[in-house]
Each structure stands twice: as C-alpha cells, then as structure tokens.
Wavefront OBJ file of the C-alpha trace (Angstrom):
o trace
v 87.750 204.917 31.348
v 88.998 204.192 34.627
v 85.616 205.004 36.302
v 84.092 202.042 33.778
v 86.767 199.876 35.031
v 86.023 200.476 38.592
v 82.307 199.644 38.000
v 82.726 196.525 36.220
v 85.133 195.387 38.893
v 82.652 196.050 41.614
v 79.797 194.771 39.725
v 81.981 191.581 39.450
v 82.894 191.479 42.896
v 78.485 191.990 43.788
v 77.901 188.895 41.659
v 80.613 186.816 43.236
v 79.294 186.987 46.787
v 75.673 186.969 45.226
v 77.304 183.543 43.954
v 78.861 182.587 46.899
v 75.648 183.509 48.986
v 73.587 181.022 46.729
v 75.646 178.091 48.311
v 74.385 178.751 51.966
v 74.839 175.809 54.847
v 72.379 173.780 55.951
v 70.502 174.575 58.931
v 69.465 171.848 61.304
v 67.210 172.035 64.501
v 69.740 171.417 67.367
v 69.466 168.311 68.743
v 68.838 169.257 71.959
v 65.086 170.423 71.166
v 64.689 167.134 69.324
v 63.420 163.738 71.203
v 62.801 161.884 68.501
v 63.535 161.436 64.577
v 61.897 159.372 62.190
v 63.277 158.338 58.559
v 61.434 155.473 56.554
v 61.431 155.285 52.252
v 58.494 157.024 50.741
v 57.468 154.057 49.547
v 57.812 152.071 52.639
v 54.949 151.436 55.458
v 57.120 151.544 58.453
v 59.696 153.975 59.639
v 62.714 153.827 61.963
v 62.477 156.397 65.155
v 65.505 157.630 66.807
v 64.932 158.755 70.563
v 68.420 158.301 71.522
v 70.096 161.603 72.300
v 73.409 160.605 71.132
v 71.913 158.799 67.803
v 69.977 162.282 67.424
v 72.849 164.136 67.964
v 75.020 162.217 65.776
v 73.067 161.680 63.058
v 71.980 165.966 63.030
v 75.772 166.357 63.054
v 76.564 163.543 60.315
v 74.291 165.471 57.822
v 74.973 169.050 58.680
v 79.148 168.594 58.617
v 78.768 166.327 56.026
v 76.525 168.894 53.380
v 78.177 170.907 50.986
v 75.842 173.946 49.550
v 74.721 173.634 45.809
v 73.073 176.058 43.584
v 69.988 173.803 42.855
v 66.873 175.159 45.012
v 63.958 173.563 45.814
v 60.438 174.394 44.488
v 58.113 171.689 46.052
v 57.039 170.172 48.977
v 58.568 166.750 47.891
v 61.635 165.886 45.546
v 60.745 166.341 42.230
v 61.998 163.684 39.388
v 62.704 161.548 42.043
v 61.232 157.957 42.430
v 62.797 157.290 45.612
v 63.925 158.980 48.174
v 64.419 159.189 51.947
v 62.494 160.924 54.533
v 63.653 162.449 57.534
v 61.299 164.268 60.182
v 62.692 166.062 62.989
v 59.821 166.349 66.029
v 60.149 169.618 67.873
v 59.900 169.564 71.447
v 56.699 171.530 72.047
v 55.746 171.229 68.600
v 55.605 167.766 68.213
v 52.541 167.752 65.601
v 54.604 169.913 63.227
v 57.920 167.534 62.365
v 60.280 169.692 60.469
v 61.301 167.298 57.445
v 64.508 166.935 55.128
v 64.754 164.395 52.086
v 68.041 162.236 51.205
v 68.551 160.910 47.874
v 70.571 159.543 44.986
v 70.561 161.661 41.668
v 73.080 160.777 38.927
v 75.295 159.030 41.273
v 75.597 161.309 43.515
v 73.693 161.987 46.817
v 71.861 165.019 47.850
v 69.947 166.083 51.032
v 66.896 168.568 50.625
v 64.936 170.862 52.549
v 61.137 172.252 51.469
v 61.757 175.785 49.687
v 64.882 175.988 51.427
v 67.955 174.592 49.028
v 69.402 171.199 48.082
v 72.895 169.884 49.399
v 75.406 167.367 48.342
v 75.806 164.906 51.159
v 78.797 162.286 51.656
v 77.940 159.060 49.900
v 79.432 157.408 53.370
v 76.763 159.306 55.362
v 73.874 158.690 52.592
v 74.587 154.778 53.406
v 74.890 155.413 56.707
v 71.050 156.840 56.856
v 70.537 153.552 54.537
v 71.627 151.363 57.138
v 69.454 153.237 59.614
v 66.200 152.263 57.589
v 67.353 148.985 57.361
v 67.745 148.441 60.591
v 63.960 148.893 61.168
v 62.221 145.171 61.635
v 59.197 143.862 62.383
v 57.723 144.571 58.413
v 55.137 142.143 57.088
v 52.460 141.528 55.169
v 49.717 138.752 56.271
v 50.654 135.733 57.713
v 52.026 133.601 55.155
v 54.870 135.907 54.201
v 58.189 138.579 56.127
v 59.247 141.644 54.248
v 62.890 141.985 54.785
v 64.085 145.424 55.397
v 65.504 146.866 52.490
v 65.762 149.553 50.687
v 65.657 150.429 46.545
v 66.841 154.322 45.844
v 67.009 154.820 41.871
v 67.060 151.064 41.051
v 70.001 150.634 43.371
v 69.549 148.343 46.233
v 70.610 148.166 49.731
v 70.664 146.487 52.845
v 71.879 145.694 56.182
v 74.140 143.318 56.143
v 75.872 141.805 59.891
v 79.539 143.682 60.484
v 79.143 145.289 57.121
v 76.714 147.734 57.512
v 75.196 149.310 54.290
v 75.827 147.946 51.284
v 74.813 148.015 47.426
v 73.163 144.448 47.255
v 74.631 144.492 43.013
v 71.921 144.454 40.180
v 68.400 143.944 40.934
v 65.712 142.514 38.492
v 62.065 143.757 38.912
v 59.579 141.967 38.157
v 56.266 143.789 40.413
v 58.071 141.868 43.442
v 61.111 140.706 43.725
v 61.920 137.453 40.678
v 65.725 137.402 40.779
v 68.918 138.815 41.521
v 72.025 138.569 39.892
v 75.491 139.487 41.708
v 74.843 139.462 45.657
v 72.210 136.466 45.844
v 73.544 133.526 45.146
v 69.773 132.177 43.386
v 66.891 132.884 41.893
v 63.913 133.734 44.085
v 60.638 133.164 43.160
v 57.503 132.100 44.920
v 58.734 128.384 45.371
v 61.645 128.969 46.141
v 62.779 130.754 49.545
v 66.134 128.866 50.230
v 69.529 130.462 48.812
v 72.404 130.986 50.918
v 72.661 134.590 50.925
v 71.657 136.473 54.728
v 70.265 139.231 52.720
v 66.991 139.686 51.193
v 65.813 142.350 48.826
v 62.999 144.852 49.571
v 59.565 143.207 49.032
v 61.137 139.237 48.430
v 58.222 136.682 49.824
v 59.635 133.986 52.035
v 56.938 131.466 52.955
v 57.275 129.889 55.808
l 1 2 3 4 5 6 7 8 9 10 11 12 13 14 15 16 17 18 19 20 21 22 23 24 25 26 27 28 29 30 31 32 33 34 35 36 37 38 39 40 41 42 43 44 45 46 47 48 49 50 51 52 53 54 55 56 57 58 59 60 61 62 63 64 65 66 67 68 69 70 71 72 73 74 75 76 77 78 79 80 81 82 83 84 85 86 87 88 89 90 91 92 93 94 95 96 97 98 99 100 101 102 103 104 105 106 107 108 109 110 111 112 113 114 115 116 117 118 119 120 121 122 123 124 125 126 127 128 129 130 131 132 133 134 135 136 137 138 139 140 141 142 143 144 145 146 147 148 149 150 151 152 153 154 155 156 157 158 159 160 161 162 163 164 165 166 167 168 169 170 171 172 173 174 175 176 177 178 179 180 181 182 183 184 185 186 187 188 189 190 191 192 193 194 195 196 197 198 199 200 201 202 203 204 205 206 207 208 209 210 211
C-alpha cells in the first residue's frame, strides 16, 4: 500500500512541474541586437518605428517584466478570434529582413501579448496602453487631399487615443457606422461629414475632417 502511495505522490509531484513548466517566461531579443522596432494596428497603413536605444530598451523590458505566463498556446501565425490586435516586429541586427514579431491584445477585458507557436502571456493593462499610446503617437496618416486621419486606435470595439499630458486613454463608447458617425461620452458632438467642429482635441480612428 505504501509503495501505491509513493507513486501517486510522485506522479503528482511530475504533473505539478509539468504544470508549472506550461507557464514559461517570455523570451525577448535583447535590446542590444535590436536598432529598430516597429508596432502599427493590423488594420492600420502606417506604423510607428522605434530606433531609440533607450525606447527599445524600455519598451523590451516593459513587456518582458510586465508578462505573466498562461496556459493558452498559440497555434497560428496570427491571433486567432481576434479582430484587432497589435503588432510588434523586432529587426535583428544582421537579420534585418527577418523581424521577429509579437502580438498585443485585448481579450475579455484583459490584455495578452503573443508570440507565433511559442505561448500567450497576460500583460499589465498599464503597459498594453502604454504600447497604445505608442501607435498613437505615429502622425502624418491621410487619405487624399480633402481629408487627415487622426491617429487612433480601436482594439475590440474599445477606443483609444493620445491625448496631451494624459497619455492613453479609453476615448468612452464608440458608434460605427463604416467611418466614424458619432460618439457618445468623450466627444462632446456628433461628427458627420458636415460637421468637423466640436470641442474635443481628440479624434477617433478613421473621423474625416475637411478642411
């Protein structure tokens, strides 16, 4: 009987660190063989790139302290289920063709960072709108002459932006419409495509303002 309980116990003890071992950490190129970093939405045109060795280094060290292990792996070369989501490519020095890439998102509220075949984490919600702000802070996006694309962002029908001493924020409850009709909560009025004066500083993702 006592020889049973000895193998239960160690099988038990086996599946715990099988368990355990399931919930590995992150691993992140060191920053010091990266010169650049790009993140942009998947459904945005533009991306921001980071060339900044302290930005590099601090943003690599936001995500990787920041990531707590999960059981969930991943199976594709993308986020599945996911509408929206963030990419993040890390060019190699030497390598630079061949960007090693990690995915941030928001999933049931909370916020996850993913690598190809490799596992999914939970990340800090403070760091997820920290990368956020990063996109955000990316300018220069337009379409045609007539008409500026503000930089913001929509992950699962949540919006944010960049807003001056602020920094990331959820912009409230978004309606739309193919582009951008209304707002209710953070912008103060209707938009629509007469209409391209309300007091708000912020502008959601894809809003026409005619010149």
């Amino acid at each position: 009987m006592k020889k049973y309980i000895r193998i239960v116990l160690v099988l038990s003890c086996i599946l715990a660190l099988t368990a355990c071992g399931n919930k590995k950490e992150i691993v992140l190129p060191e920053a010091k063989n990266i010169p650049e970093i790009e993140i942009m939405g998947n459904a945005s045109e533009t991306a921001n790139k980071i060339i900044d060795e302290k930005e590099i280094s601090k943003l690599i060290s936001d995500i990787k302290d920041n990531s707590k292990g999960t059981n969930a792996k991943s199976v594709n070369d993308q986020p599945t289920n996911i509408e929206n989501y963030i990419i993040v490519k890390f060019y190699h020095k030497g390598a630079e063709k061949s960007p090693s890439v990690a995915y941030i998102y928001q999933k049931n509220g909370n916020s996850y960072v993913e690598q190809p075949y490799q596992g999914i984490w939970d990340l800090k919600e403070e760091i997820f709108n920290n990368i956020i702000g990063l996109i955000s802070e990316s300018d220069n996006i337009k379409a045609g002459t007539e008409a500026t694309y503000k930089p913001m962002v929509k992950i699962n029908d949540e919006i944010y932006g960049w807003v001056r001493d602020l920094g990331a924020v959820k912009l409230g409850d978004m309606e739309f419409l193919g582009e951008i009709k209304g707002s209710k909560g953070s912008l103060s009025k209707t938009l629509n495509d007469e209409d391209e004066n309300f007091t708000s500083n912020i502008y959601p993702i894809g809003a026409k303002i005619f010149k």
